[in-house]
SENU-202413 format. One line per field, with one value per residue (C-alpha): residue number from 1; x, y, z; residue in one letter. Coordinates in steps of 0.2 Angstrom, whole numbers, plus 2048, in hexadecimal, padded with zeros to 3 digits. Example, Ala and Ser with C-alpha at 12.3 -4.5 7.8 and 13.67 -1.06 7.14 Angstrom:
BEGIN
n: [1/2]
u: [83E/844]
v: [7EA/7FB]
w: [827/824]
res: [A/S]
This chain:
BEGIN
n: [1/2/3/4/5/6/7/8/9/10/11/12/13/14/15/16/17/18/19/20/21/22/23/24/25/26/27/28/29/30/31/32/33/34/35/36/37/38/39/40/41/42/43/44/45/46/47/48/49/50/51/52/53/54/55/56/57/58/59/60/61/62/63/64/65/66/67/68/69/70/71/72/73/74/75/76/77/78/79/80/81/82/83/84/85/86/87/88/89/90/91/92/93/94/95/96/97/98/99/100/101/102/103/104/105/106/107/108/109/110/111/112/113/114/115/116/117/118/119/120/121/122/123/124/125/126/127]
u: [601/601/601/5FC/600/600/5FF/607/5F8/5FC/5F0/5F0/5DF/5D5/5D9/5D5/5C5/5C4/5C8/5BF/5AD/5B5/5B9/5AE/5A1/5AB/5AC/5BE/5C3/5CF/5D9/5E7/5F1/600/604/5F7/5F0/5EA/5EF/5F8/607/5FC/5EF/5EB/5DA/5D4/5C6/5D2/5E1/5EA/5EC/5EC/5F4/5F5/602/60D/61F/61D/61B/609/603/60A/5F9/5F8/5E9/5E4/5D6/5CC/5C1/5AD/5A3/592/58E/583/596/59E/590/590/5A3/59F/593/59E/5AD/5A4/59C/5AC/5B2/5B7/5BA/5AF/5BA/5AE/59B/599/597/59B/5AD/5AF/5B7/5C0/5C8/5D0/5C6/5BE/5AC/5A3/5AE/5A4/5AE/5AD/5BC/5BE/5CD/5D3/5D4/5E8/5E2/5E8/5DB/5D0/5C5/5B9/5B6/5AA/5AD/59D/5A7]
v: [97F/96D/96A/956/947/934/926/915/903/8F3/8F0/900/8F6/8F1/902/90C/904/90B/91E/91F/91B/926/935/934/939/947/94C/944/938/92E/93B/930/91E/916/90E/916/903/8FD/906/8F9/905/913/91F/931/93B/94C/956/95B/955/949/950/941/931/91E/915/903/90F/914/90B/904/900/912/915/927/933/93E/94B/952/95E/95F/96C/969/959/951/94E/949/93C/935/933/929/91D/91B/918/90B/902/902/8F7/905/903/910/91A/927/92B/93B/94A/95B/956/95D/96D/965/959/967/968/97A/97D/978/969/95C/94D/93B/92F/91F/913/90D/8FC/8FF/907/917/925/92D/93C/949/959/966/978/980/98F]
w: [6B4/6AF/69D/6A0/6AC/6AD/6B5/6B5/6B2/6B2/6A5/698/68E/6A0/6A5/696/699/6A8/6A4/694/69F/6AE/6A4/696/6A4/6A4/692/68F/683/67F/671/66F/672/672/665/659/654/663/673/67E/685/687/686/689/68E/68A/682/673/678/685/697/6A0/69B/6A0/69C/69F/6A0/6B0/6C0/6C2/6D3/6DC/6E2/6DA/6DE/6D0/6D0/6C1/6BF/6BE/6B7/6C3/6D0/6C1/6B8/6C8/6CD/6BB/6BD/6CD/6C6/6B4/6BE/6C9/6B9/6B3/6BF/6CB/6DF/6E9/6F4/6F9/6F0/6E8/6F6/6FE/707/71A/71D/72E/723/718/709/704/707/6F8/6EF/6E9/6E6/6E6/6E8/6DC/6DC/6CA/6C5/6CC/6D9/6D7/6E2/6D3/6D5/6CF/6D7/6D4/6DF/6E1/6E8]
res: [X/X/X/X/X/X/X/X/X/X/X/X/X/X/X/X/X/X/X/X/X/X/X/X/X/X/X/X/X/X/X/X/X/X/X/X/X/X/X/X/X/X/X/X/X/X/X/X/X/X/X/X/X/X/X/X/X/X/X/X/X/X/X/X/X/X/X/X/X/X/X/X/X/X/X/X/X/X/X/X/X/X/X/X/X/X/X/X/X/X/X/X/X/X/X/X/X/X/X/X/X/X/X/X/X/X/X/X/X/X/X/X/X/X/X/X/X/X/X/X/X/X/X/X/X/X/X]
């Protein structure tokens, strides 16, 4: 079990921008940054506390895919249209994914990159 991950930004404040519209649709928030007056090395997401972090140690610009998880489609399309508002880059609408392409029957996932362009996701599994 994964206790929390990260990623590396270019741009900790442009991103966090980003992923507190992204996951906020979600029901994340941004539990915790780095340093503690005005978050420019880093910051971390979760309900109570951080699971996922951004952050300017590690290398930005990997192109990293992360998926999180939805509770119905309404929360995955709302992470689709907060992401894009947020200056996301669509790489795939909210929508069942093909079974011949590998996915299980009944993930519902859309695909936005971050302002890095690292792969970002949420996925709903009706089954």
């Amino acid at each position: 079990m994964i206790d929390h991950t990260g990623i590396g930004v270019a741009n900790v404040p442009r991103s966090a921008a980003f992923y507190d519209a992204a996951l906020g649709a979600l029901g994340w928030r941004r539990v915790m940054q780095l340093p503690d007056n005005d978050g420019a090395d880093g910051a971390g997401y979760g309900i109570d506390y951080p699971v996922f972090w951004i952050d300017r140690f590690h290398p930005s610009g990997v192109k990293q895919h992360t998926a999180f998880t939805a509770k119905s489609r309404a929360q995955v399309n709302a992470f689709h249209a907060a992401a894009l508002k947020a200056g996301g880059i669509d790489n795939g609408p909210p929508g069942l994914r093909n079974t011949a392409e590998g996915y299980p029957p009944g993930y519902y996932a859309p695909f936005v990159f971050d302002p890095d362009g690292n792969n970002m996701e949420a996925v709903y599994r009706e089954i």
